[in-house]
Short mmCIF file of the C-alpha atoms (twelve columns), coordinates in Angstrom:
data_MODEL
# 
_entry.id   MODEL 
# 
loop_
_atom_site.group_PDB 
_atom_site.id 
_atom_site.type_symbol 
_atom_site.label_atom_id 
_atom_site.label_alt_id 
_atom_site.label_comp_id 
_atom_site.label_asym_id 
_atom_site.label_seq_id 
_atom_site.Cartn_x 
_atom_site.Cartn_y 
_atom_site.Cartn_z 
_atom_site.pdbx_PDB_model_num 
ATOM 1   C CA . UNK A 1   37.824  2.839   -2.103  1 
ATOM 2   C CA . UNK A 2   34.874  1.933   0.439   1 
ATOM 3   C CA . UNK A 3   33.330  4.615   2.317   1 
ATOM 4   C CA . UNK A 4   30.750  3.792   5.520   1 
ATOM 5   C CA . UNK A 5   29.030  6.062   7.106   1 
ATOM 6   C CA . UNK A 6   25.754  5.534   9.292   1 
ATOM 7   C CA . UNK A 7   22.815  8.140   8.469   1 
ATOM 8   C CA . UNK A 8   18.717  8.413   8.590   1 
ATOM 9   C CA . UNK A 9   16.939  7.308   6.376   1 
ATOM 10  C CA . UNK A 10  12.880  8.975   6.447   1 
ATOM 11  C CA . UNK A 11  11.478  6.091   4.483   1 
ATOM 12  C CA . UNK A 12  10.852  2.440   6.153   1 
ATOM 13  C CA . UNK A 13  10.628  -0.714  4.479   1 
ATOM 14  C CA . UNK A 14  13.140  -2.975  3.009   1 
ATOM 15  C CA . UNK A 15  12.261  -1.882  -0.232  1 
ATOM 16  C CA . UNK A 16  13.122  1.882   0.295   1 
ATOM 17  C CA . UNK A 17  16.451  0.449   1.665   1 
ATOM 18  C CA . UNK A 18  17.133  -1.153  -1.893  1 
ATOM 19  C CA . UNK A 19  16.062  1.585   -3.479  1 
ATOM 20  C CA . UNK A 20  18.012  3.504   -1.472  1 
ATOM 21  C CA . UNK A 21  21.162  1.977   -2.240  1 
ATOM 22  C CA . UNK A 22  20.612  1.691   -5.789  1 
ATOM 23  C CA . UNK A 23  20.082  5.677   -5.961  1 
ATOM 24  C CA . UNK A 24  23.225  6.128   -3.400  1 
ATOM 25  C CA . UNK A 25  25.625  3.840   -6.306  1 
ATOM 26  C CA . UNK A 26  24.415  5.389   -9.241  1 
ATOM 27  C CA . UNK A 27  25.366  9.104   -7.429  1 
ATOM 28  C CA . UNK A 28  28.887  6.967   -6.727  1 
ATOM 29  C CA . UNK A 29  29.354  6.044   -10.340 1 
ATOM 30  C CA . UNK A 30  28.260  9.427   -11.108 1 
ATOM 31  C CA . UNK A 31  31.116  11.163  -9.325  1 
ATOM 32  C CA . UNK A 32  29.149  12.582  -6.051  1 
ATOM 33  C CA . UNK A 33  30.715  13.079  -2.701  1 
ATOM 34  C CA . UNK A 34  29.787  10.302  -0.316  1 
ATOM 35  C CA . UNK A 35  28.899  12.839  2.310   1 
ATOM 36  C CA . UNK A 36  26.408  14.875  -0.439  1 
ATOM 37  C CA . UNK A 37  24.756  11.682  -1.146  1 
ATOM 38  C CA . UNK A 38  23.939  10.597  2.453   1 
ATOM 39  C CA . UNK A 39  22.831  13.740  3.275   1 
ATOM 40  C CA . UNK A 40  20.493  14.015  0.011   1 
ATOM 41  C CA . UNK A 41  19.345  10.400  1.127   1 
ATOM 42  C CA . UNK A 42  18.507  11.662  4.716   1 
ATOM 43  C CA . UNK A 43  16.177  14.201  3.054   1 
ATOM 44  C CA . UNK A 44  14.154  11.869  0.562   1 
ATOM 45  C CA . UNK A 45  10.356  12.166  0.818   1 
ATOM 46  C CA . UNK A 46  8.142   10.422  -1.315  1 
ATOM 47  C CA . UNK A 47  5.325   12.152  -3.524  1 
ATOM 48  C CA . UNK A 48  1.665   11.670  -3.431  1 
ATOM 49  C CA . UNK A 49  0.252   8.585   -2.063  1 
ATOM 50  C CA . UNK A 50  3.080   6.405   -1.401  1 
ATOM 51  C CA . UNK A 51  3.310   4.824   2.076   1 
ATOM 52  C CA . UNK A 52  1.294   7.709   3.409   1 
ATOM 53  C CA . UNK A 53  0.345   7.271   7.163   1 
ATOM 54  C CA . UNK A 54  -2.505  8.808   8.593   1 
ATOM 55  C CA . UNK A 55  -4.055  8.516   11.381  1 
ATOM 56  C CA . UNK A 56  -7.817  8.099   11.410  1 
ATOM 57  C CA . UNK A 57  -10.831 6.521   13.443  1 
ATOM 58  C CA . UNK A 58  -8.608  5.392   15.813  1 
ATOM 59  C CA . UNK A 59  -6.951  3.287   12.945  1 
ATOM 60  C CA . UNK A 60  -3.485  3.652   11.125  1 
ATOM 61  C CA . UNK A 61  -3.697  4.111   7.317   1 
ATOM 62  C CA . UNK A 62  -0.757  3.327   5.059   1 
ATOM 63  C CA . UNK A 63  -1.764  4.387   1.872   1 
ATOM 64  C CA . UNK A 64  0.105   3.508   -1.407  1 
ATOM 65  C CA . UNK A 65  -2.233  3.688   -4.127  1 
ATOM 66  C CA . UNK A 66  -0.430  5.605   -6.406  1 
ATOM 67  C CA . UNK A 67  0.931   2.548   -8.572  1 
ATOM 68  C CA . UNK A 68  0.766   -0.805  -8.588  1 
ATOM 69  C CA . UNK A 69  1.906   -3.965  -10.428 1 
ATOM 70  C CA . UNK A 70  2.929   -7.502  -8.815  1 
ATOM 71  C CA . UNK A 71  5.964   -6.911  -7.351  1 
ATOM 72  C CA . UNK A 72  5.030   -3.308  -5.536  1 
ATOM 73  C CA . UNK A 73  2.061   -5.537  -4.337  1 
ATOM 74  C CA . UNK A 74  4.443   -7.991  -2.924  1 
ATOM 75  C CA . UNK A 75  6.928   -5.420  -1.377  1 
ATOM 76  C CA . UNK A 76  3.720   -3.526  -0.027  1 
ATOM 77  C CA . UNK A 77  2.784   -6.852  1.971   1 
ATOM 78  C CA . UNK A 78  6.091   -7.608  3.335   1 
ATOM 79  C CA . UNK A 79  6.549   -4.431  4.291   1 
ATOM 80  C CA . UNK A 80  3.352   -4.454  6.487   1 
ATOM 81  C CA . UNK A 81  4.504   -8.337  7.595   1 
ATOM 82  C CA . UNK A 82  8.021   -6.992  8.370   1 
ATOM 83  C CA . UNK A 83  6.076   -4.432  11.065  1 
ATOM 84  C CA . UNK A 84  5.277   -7.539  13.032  1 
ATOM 85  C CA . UNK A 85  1.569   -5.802  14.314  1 
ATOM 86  C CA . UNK A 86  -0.192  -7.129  17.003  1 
ATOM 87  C CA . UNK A 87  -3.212  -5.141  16.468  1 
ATOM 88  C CA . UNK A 88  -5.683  -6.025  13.475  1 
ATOM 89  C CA . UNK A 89  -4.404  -5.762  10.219  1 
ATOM 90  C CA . UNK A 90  -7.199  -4.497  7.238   1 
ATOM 91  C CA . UNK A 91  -5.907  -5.124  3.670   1 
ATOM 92  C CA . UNK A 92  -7.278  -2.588  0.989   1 
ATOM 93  C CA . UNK A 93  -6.360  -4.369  -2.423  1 
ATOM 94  C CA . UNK A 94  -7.389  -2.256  -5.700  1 
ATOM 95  C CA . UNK A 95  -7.101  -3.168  -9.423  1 
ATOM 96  C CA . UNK A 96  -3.349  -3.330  -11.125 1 
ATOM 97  C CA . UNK A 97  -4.351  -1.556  -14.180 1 
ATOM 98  C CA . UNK A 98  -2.423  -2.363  -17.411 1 
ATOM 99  C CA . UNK A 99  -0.775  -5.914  -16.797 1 
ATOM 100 C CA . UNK A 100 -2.406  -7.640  -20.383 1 
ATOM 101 C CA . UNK A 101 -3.630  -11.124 -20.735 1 
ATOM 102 C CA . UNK A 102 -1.882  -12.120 -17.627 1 
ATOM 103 C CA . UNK A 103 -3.872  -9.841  -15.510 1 
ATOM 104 C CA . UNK A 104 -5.873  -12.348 -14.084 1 
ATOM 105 C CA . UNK A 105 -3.283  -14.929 -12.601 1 
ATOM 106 C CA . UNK A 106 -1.379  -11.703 -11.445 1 
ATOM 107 C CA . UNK A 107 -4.826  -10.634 -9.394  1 
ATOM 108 C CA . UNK A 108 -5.155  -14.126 -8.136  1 
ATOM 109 C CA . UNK A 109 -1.373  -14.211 -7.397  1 
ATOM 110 C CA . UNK A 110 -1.660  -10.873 -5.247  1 
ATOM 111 C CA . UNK A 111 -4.609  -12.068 -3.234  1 
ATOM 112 C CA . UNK A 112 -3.163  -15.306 -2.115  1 
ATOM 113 C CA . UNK A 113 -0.163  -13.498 -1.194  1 
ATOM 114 C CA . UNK A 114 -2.100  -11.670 0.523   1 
ATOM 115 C CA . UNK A 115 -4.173  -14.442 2.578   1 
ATOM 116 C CA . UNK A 116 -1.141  -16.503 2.978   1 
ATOM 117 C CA . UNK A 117 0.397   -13.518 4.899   1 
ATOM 118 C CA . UNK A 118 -2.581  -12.502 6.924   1 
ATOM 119 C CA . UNK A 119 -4.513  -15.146 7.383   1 
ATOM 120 C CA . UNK A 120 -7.928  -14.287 9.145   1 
ATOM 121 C CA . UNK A 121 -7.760  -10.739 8.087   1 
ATOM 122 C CA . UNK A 122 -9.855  -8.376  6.609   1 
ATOM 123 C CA . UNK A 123 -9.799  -7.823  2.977   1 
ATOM 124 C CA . UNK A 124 -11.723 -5.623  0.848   1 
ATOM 125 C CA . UNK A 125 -11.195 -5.983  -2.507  1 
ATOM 126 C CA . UNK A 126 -11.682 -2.916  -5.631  1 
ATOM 127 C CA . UNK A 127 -12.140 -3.434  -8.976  1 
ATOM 128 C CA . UNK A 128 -13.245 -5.366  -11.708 1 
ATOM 129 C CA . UNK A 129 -9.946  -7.435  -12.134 1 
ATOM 130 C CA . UNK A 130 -10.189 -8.044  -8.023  1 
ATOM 131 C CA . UNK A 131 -13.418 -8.879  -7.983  1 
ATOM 132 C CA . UNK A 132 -12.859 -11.819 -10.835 1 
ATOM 133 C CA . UNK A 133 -10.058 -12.747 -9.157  1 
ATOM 134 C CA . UNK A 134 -11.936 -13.721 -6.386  1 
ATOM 135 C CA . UNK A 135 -14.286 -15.411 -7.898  1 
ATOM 136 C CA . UNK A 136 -11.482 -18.000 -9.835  1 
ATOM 137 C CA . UNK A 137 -9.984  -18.325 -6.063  1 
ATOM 138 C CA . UNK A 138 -13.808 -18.938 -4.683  1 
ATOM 139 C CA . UNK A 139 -13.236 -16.158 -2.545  1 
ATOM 140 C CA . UNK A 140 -16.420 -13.651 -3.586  1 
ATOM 141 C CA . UNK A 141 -18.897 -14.582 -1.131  1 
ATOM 142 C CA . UNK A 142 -16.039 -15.558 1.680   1 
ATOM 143 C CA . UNK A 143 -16.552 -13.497 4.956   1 
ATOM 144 C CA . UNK A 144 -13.202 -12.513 5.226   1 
ATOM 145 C CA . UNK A 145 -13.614 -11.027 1.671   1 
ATOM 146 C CA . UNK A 146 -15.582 -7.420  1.190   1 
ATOM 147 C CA . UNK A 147 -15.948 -6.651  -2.699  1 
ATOM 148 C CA . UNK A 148 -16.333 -3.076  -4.011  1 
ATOM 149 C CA . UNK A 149 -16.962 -2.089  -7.496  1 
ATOM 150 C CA . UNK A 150 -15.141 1.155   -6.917  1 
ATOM 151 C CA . UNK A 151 -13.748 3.776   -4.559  1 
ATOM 152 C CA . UNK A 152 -17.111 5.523   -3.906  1 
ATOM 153 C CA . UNK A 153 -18.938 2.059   -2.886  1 
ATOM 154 C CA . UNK A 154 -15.473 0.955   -0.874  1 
ATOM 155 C CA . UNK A 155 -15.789 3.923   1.517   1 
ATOM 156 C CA . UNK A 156 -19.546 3.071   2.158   1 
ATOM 157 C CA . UNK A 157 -18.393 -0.589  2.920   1 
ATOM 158 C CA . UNK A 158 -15.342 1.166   5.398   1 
ATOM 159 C CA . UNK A 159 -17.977 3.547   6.951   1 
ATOM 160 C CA . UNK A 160 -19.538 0.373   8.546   1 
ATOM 161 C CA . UNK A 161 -16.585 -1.737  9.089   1 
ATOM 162 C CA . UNK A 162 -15.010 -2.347  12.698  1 
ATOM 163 C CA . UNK A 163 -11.523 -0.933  11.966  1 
ATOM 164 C CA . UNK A 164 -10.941 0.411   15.449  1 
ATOM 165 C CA . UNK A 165 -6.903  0.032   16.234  1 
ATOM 166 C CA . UNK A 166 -6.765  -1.538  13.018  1 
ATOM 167 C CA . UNK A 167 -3.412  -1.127  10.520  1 
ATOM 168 C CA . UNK A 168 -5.094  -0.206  7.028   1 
ATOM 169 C CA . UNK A 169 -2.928  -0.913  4.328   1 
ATOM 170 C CA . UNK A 170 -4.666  0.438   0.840   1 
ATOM 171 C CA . UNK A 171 -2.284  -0.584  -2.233  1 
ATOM 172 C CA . UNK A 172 -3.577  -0.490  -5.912  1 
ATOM 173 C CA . UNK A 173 -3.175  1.539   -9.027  1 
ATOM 174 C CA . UNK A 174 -3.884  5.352   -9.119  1 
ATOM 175 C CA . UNK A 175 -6.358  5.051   -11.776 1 
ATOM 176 C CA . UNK A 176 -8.618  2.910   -9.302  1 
ATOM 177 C CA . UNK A 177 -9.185  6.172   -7.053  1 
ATOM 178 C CA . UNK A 178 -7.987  4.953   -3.763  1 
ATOM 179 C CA . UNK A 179 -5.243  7.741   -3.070  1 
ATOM 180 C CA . UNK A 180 -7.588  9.661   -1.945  1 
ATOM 181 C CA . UNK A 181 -8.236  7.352   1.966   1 
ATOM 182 C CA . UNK A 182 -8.842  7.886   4.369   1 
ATOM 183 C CA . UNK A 183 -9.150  12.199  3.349   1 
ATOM 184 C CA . UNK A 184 -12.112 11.475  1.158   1 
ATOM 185 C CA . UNK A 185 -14.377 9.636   4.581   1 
ATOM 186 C CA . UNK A 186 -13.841 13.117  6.532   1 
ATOM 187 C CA . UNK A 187 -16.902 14.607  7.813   1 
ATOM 188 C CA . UNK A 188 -17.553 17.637  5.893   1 
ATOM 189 C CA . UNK A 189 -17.421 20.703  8.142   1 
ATOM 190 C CA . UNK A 190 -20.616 23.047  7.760   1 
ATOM 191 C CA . UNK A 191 -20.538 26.318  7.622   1 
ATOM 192 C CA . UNK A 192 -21.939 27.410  11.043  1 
ATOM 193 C CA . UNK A 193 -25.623 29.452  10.458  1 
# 
């Protein structure tokens, strides 16, 4: 039996899409009503800092450092490609914690991905594993290239940097600190005297 029906789904990018379908055949194979499942799927919201947006100094800020490995790197930069911008596009690339021996290549792999889609853009790269990445690829004292050893010393190097009407994409693993962007650059308010 096939059933169709059109619906809305809050989530963008192809990869919520796949996901999306897997979640809507297992509730098939699991018995559910069609109709309960596309209205459960037009009600999905994702936790913490996964594809947040946010809106800040005049710049749009996708955050989704709450994991990261390879291929969430990957679907992270085609999603932002897929969006087709016009307007400056910053790349925010933090360590992939807990990938083993191979965790070099993998870094390397992620940042030519990442130049290869955006060429001329801005990248700051976080981390240890980032940083010697870009130093196999010759990339540490590039000017395209902004190293930070960590979150605190990354939002001193975005205080300074021209991001106006800029799409911000920050993707690396939670552990790095990055969920946290743009929130943790606000101004703190002072109590009045």
């Amino acid at each position: 039996t096939m059933y169709f029906k059109q619906f809305y789904l809050p989530l963008s990018g192809s990869h919520q899409c796949r996901n999306a379908a897997a979640a809507a055949a297992a509730a098939w194979g699991a018995g559910i009503e069609p109709e309960v499942i596309c209205n459960g799927l037009t009600k999905a919201t994702l936790p913490g800092s996964r594809m947040k947006i946010t809106r800040y100094r005049n710049a749009t800020w996708i955050n989704d450092a709450y994991n990261a490995n390879p291929q969430s790197m990957e679907a992270a930069l085609n999603y932002l490609a897929d969006l087709k911008l016009t307007s400056p596009v910053v790349l925010v690339l933090g360590d992939m914690l807990e990938l083993g021996v191979e965790s070099l290549d993998l870094h390397c792999q992620v940042i030519r991905e990442a130049r290869a889609k955006f060429p001329g853009s801005r990248i700051f790269l976080v981390g240890a594993m980032m940083a010697a990445a870009a130093g196999v690829l010759g990339l540490a004292a590039h000017p395209e290239i902004t190293l930070a050893a960590d979150a605190p010393e990354l939002e001193k190097n975005l205080a300074v940097a021209e991001l106006e009407n800029a799409t911000i994409l920050i993707k690396s693993s939670n552990g790095i600190g990055l969920s946290r962007l743009p929130a943790s650059m606000l101004p703190s308010v002072l109590p009045a005297p």
